[in-house]
SELUM-100728 format. One line per 5 residues: for each residue x, y, z of C-alpha. Coordinates in pm, whole numbers, plus 50000, padded with zeros to 5 digits. Layout:
<pts>
X:Y:Z; ...
</pts>
This chain:
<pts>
11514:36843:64636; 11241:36816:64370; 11204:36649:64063; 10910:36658:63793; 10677:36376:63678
10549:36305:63293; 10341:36591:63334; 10555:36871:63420; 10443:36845:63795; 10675:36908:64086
10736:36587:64300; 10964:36575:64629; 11268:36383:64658; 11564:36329:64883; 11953:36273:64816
12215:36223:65061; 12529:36315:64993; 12907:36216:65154; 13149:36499:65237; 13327:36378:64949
13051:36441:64706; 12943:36115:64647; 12587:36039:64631; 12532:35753:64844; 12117:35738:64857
11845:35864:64643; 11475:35832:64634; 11271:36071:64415; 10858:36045:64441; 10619:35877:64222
10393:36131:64303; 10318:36428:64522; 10216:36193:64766; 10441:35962:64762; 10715:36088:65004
10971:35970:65265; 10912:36058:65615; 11168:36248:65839; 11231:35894:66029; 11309:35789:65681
11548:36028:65610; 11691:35995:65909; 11754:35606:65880; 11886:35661:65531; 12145:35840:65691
12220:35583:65961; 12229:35292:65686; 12431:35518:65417; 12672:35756:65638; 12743:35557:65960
12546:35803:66213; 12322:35794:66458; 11993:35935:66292; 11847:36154:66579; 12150:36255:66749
12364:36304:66517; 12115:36593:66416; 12208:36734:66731; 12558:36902:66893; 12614:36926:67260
12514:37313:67368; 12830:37528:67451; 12720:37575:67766; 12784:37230:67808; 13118:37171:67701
13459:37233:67814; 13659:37464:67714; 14053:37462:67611; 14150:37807:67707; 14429:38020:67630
14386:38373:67774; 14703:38707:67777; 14634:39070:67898; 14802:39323:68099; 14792:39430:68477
14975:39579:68762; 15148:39448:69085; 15257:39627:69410; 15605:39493:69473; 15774:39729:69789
15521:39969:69769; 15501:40079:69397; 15277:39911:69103; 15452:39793:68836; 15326:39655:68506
15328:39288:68395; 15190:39056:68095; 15041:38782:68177; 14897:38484:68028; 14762:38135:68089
14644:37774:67945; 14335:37635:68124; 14102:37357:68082; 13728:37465:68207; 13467:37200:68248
13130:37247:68334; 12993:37078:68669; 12647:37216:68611; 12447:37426:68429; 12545:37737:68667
12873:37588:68798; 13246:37572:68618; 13568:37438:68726; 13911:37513:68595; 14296:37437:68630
14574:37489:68456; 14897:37706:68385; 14946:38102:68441; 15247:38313:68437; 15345:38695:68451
15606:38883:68257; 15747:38983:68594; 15782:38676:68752; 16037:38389:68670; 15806:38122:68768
15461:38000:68666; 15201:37917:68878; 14933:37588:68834; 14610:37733:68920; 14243:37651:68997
13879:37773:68982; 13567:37784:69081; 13299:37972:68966; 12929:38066:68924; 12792:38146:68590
12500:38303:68422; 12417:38165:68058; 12330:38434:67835; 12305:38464:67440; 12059:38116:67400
12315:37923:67611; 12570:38014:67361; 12780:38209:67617; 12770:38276:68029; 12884:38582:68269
13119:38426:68500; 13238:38522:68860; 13515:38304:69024; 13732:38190:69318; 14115:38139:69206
14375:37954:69387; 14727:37910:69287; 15068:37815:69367; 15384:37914:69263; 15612:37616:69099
15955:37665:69244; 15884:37989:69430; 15729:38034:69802; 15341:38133:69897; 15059:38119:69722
14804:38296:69526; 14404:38383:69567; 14179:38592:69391; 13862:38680:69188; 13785:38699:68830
13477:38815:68640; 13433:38730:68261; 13248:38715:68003; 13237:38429:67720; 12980:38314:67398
13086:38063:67142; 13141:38243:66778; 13104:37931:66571; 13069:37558:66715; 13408:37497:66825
13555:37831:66907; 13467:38089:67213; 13581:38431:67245; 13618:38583:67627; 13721:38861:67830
13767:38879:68177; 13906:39113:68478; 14108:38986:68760; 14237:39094:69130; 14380:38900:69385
14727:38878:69630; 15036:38655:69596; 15113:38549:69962; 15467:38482:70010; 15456:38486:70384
15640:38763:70454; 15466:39117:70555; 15450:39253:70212; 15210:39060:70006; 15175:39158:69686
14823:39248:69512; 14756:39264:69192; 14505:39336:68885; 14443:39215:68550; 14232:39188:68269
14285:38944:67959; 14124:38829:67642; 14199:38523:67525; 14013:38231:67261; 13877:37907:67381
13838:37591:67194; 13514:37370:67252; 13565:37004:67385; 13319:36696:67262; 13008:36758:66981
</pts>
């Protein structure tokens, strides 16, 4: 902000404000040279709003952070020979290992099936976007709760975080449910889905 001295003259001058709209520090200039530094600011802030001057100026990068996902498309699986449609869907938690490296478990089903299935990842990633989003290529494992054999696949997706708690992401899916019989049963896929960003 700026104020003005006796003589009409601009002069600098800082306020910090609550969410609330209270003013809870103010310091306006004696002069044009007489201003607070950015350290000053900064521990006007720590003394007046409870942070942590430096870092609370800064939010963990979405690449960084895990991810709450919820995920439902539409796909095809060969039971006896013929494809047949299915919905699916699925709650996952993803959480970066590394900057090129994400792991992920949770909860799938299919329209088709009258079980769900507690799955796992593994993938590789490629940040794009300013680290704001990553291409993503994965190993899936699942199995079945309360039904035989298990599942494997691959997915490929695509993510980037809209605003700083929310992701948007697509992906494509193929793999085979196992059963141990001689019929497996493949399968494709391809959802979109919303993910909500874990931590600051």
């Amino acid at each position: 902000m700026t104020g003005l001295d006796d003589n009409d003259i601009s002069i600098p001058g800082v306020v910090v404000i609550r969410r609330d709209g209270t003013v809870v520090f103010r310091q306006v200039a004696t002069s044009k040279d007489d201003r607070i530094t950015a350290a000053q600011v900064l521990a006007a802030a720590d003394a007046n709003l409870g942070t942590r001057g430096v870092e609370a100026a800064r939010t963990v990068p979405a690449l960084a952070r895990a991810q709450l996902r919820f995920e439902a498309g539409a796909g095809q699986i060969r039971v006896a020979d013929t494809w047949k449609s299915t919905g699916v869907a699925s709650l996952t938690v993803h959480v970066p290992l590394t900057r090129y490296v994400i792991a992920g478990t949770g909860v799938a089903t299919a329209s088709n099936e009258a079980h769900a299935t507690l799955v796992s990842s593994l993938g590789l990633r490629l940040p794009i976007l300013g680290d704001i989003g990553a291409i993503q290529l994965s190993a899936v494992a699942g199995l079945p709760i309360e039904a035989p054999g298990v599942y494997t696949g691959v997915q490929l997706g695509m993510w980037f975080a809209w605003t700083p708690r929310w992701a948007v992401h697509a992906d494509v899916a193929a793999g085979t449910h196992d059963t141990g019989s001689v019929d497996p049963r493949p399968a494709w896929f391809a959802t979109f889905g919303v993910s909500r960003l874990l931590g600051r």
